[in-house]
C-alpha positions as CSV (number, residue, x, y, z in Angstrom):
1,X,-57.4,-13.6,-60.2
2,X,-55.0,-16.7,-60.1
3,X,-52.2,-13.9,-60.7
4,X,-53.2,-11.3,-58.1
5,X,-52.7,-13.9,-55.7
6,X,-49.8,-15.0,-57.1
7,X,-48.6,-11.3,-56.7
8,X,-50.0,-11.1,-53.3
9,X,-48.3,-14.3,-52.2
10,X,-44.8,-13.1,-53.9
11,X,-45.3,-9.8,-51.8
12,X,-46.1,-11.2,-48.7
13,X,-42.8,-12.9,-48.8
14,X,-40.8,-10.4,-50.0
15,X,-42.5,-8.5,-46.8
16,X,-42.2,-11.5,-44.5
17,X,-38.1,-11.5,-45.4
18,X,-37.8,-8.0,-45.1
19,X,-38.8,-8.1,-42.1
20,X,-37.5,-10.7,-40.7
21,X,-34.1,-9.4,-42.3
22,X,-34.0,-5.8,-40.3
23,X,-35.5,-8.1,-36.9
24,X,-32.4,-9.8,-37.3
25,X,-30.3,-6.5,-38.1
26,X,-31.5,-4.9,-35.2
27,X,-31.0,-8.1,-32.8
28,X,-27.4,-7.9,-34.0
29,X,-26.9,-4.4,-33.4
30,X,-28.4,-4.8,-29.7
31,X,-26.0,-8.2,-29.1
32,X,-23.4,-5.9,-30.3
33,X,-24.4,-3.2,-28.0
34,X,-25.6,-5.7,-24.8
35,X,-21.8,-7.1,-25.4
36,X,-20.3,-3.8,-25.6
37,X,-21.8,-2.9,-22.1
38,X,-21.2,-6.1,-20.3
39,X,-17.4,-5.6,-21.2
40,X,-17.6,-2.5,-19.9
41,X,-19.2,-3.3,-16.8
42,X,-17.2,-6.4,-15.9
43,X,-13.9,-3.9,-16.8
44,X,-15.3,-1.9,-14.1
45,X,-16.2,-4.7,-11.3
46,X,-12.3,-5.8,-12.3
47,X,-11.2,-2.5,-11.2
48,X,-13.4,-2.4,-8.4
49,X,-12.3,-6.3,-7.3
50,X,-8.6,-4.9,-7.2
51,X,-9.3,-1.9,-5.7
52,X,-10.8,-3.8,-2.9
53,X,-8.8,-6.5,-3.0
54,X,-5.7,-4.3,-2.3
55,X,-7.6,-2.8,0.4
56,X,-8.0,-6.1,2.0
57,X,-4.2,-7.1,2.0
58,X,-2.2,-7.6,4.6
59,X,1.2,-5.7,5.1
60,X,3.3,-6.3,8.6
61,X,7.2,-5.3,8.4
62,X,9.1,-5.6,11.5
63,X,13.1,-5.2,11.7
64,X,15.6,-4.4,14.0
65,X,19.0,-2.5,13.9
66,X,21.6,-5.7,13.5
67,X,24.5,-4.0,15.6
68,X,25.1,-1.1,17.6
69,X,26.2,2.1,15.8
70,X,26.1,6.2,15.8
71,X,24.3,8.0,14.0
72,X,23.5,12.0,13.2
73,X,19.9,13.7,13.0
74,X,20.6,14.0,9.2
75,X,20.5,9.8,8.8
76,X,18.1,7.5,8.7
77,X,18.0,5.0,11.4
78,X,18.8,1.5,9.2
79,X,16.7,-1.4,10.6
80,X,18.2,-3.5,8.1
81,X,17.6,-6.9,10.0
82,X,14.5,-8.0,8.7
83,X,12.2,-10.2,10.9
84,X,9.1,-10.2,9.5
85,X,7.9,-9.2,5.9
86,X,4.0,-9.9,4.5
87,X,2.9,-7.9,1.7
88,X,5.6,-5.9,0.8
89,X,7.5,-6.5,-2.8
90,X,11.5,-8.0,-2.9
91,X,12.1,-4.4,-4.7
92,X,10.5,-2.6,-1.7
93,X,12.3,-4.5,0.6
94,X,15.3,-4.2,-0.7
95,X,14.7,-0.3,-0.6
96,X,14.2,-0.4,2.7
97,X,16.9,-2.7,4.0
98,X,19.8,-0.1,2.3
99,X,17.7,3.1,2.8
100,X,15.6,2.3,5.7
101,X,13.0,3.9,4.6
102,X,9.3,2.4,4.2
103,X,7.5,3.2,0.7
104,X,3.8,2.1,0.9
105,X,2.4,0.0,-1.6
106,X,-1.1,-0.4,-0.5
107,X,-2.8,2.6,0.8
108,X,-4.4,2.1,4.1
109,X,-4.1,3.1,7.9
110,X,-1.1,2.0,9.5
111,X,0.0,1.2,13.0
112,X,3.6,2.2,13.3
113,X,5.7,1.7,16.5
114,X,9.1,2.4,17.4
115,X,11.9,1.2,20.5
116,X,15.0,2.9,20.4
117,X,17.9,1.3,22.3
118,X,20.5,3.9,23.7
119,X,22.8,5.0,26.1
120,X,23.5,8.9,24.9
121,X,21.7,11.2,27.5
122,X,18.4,13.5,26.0
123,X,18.4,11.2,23.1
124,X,15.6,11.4,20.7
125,X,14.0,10.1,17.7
126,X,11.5,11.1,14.9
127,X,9.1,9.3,13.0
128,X,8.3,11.4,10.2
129,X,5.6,10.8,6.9
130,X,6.9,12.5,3.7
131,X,9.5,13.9,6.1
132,X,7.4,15.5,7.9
133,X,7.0,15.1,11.6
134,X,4.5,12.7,12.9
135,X,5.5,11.8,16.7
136,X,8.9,12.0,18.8
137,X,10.6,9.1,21.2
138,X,12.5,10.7,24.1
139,X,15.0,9.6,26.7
140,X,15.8,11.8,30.0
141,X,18.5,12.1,31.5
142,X,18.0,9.6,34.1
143,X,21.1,7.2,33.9
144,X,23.5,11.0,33.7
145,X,25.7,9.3,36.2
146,X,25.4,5.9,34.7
147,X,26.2,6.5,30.7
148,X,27.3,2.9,30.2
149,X,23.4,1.8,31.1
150,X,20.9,2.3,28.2
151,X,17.7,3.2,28.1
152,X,14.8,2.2,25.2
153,X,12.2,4.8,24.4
154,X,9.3,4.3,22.0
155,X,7.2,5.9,19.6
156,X,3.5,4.8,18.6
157,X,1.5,6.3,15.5
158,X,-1.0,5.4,13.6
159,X,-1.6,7.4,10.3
160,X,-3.2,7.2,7.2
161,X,-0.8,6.1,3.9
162,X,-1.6,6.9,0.4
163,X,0.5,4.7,-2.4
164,X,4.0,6.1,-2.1
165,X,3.8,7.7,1.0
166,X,7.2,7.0,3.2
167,X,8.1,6.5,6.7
168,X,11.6,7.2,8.1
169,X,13.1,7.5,11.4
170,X,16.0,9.7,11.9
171,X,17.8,10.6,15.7
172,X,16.5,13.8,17.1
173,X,20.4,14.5,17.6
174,X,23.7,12.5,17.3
175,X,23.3,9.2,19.1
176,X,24.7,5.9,19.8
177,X,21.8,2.8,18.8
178,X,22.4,-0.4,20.4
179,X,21.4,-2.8,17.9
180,X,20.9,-6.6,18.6
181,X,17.2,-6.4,18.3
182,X,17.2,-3.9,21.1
183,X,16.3,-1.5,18.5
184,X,13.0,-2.3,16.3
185,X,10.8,-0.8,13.8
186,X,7.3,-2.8,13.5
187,X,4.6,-1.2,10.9
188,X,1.7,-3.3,10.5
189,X,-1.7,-2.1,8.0
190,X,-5.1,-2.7,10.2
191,X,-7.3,-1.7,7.5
């Protein structure tokens, strides 16, 4: 009898350790698997974080044309003196002061708005996204007699910009722009 419970005694460990052995493997395997998932999911708040982060940030650009010059309907207006930057990378910047063009960095809706300083008669202007039209600035011909008086028109838009979208300005035909901060560009992200 003393050896049956012995034998009885021996099994009950070996039971007691065998289970406690695959209790332990299978805790492991579900930290392994709990771990795997949190990583995951905090992969995916990150991405979500930046995502709205990016949504959140602020982008203003406003810049004038630095001196009087002409230019042709196949140009870009150059607004190359920079007032006011927030938001918007040196490389982008420096994009836009030698092409005047605006590349958006952070998608969003945009207020754009425009004053054109000039003194050529019917003279217009284009603000165009992914060159393609989105509102026009017009002058009359109310100074005809009077061509060494100037007039400023302006432009207003707001529109939606994806990452990369662009924004130019180009004369509707060939013009004179008085520069001197007559002539501004201002593009400010309100949401």
């Amino acid at each position: 009898m003393t050896g049956v419970k012995q034998d009885i005694a021996t099994l009950r460990k070996e039971m007691e350790e065998r289970v406690i052995r695959e209790i332990l493997e299978k805790l492991g395997s579900l930290a392994r698997t709990v771990s795997t998932e949190n990583k995951v999911m905090n992969e995916k708040l990150d991405g979500e974080t930046a995502t709205v982060n990016g949504m959140n940030l602020r982008v203003a650009l406003s810049a004038c044309v630095p001196s009087d010059y002409y230019a042709g309907p196949s140009t870009t207006i150059q607004f190359s003196d920079i007032k006011t930057s927030e938001g918007i990378t040196n490389q982008h910047l420096t994009s836009f002061n030698s092409s005047g063009v605006f590349v958006c960095e952070v998608p969003g809706l945009y207020h754009i708005s425009v004053v054109v300083n000039t003194n050529t008669n019917y003279a217009s202007f284009i603000i165009s996204k992914n060159d393609k039209e989105l509102i026009k600035g017009n002058n009359n011909n109310y100074n005809k007699e009077y061509v060494q008086y100037s007039q400023s028109n302006a432009a207003i838009v707001v529109t939606e910009l994806q990452k990369g979208d662009s924004i130019n300005i180009k004369p509707g035909k060939y013009m004179r722009i008085h520069g001197n901060s007559y002539s501004c560009l201002t593009i400010v992200k309100v949401k």
